[in-house]
C-alpha positions in Angstrom: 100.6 114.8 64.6 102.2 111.8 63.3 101.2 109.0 60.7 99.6 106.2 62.7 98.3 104.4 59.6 99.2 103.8 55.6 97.2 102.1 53.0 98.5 102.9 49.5 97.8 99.1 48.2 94.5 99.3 47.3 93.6 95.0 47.4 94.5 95.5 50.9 91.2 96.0 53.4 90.9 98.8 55.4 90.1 96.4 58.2 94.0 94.4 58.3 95.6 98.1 57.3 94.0 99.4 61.0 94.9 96.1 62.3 98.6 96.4 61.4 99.1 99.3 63.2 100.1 99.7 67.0 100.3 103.0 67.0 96.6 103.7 65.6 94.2 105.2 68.7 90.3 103.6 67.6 89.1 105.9 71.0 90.2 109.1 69.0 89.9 111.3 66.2 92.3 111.4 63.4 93.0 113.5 60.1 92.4 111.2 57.3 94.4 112.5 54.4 94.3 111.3 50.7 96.4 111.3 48.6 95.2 112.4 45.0 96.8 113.4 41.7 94.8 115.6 39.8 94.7 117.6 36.5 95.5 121.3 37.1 92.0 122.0 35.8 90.3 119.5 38.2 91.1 121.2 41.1 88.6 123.5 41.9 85.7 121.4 40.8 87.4 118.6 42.8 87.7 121.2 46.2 84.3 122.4 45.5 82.4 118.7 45.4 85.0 117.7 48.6 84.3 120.8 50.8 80.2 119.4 50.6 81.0 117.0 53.3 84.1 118.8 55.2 86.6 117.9 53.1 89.9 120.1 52.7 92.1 120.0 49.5 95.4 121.1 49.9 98.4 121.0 47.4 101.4 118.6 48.4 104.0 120.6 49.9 106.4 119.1 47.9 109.7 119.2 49.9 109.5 115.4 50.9 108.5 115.9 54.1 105.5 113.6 53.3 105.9 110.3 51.4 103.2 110.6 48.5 102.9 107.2 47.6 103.1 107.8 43.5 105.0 110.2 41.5 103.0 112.6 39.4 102.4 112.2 36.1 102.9 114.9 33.4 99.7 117.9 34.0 98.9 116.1 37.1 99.1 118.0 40.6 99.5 116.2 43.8 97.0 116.7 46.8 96.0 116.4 49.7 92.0 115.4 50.3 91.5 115.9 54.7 89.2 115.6 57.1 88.6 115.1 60.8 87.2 111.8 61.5 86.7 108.9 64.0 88.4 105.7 62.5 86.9 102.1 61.2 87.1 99.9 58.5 84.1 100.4 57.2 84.4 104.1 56.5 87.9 104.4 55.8 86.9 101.7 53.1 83.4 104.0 51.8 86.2 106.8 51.9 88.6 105.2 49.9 86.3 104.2 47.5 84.9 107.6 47.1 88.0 109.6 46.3 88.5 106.9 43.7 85.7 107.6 41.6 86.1 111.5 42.3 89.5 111.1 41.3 88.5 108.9 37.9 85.9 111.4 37.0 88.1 114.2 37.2 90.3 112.4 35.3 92.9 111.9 38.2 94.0 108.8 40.6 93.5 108.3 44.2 97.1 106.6 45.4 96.3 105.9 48.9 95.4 107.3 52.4 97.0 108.0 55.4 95.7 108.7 58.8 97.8 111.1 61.6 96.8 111.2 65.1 98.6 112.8 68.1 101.6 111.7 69.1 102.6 110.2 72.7 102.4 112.3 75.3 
């Protein structure tokens, strides 16, 4: 799997950041991954309200393997929110919006989204 599309300016529409990218498949199915910083004690509310709709949380790996976006904040954890998903504006927008209010409510920010597809060949 590779990274086929980044968004982590949020004034920018989902619509030009799908655009932008020659890479991105709109036939196939991607992972959509986002990229939340959370309060250690938010976490398992947070996995709990995300796994509702087939959403996995994982921690960042941490080893820089992944470019996060943001760096974390004193208490805060970095994670991952993913799920399988066929790609468009529109929902990568509802999405995007979503994780920001989970994110404010557990007292946490949503930096951006990614989405990874498989690679050529």
């Amino acid at each position: 799997m590779i990274v086929v599309v980044s968004a982590f300016d949020e004034t920018e529409a989902a619509s030009a950041v799908l655009a932008r990218s020659p890479q991105w498949a709109p036939e196939d199915a991607a992972v959509l991954r986002h990229h939340l910083l959370l309060p250690a004690e938010s976490i398992s509310r947070a996995a709990e309200l995300l796994e509702q709709d087939d959403w996995r949380l994982r921690p960042d790996p941490g080893d820089g393997s992944v470019p996060f976006g943001a760096e974390p904040a004193a208490g805060e954890q970095a994670l991952f929110a993913e799920r399988v998903q066929k790609l468009d504006a529109l929902h990568c927008s509802q999405e995007s919006s979503r994780m920001a209010g989970l994110a404010q409510r557990l007292h946490g920010r949503a930096v951006g989204w990614v989405a990874l597809q498989s690679g050529p060949g």
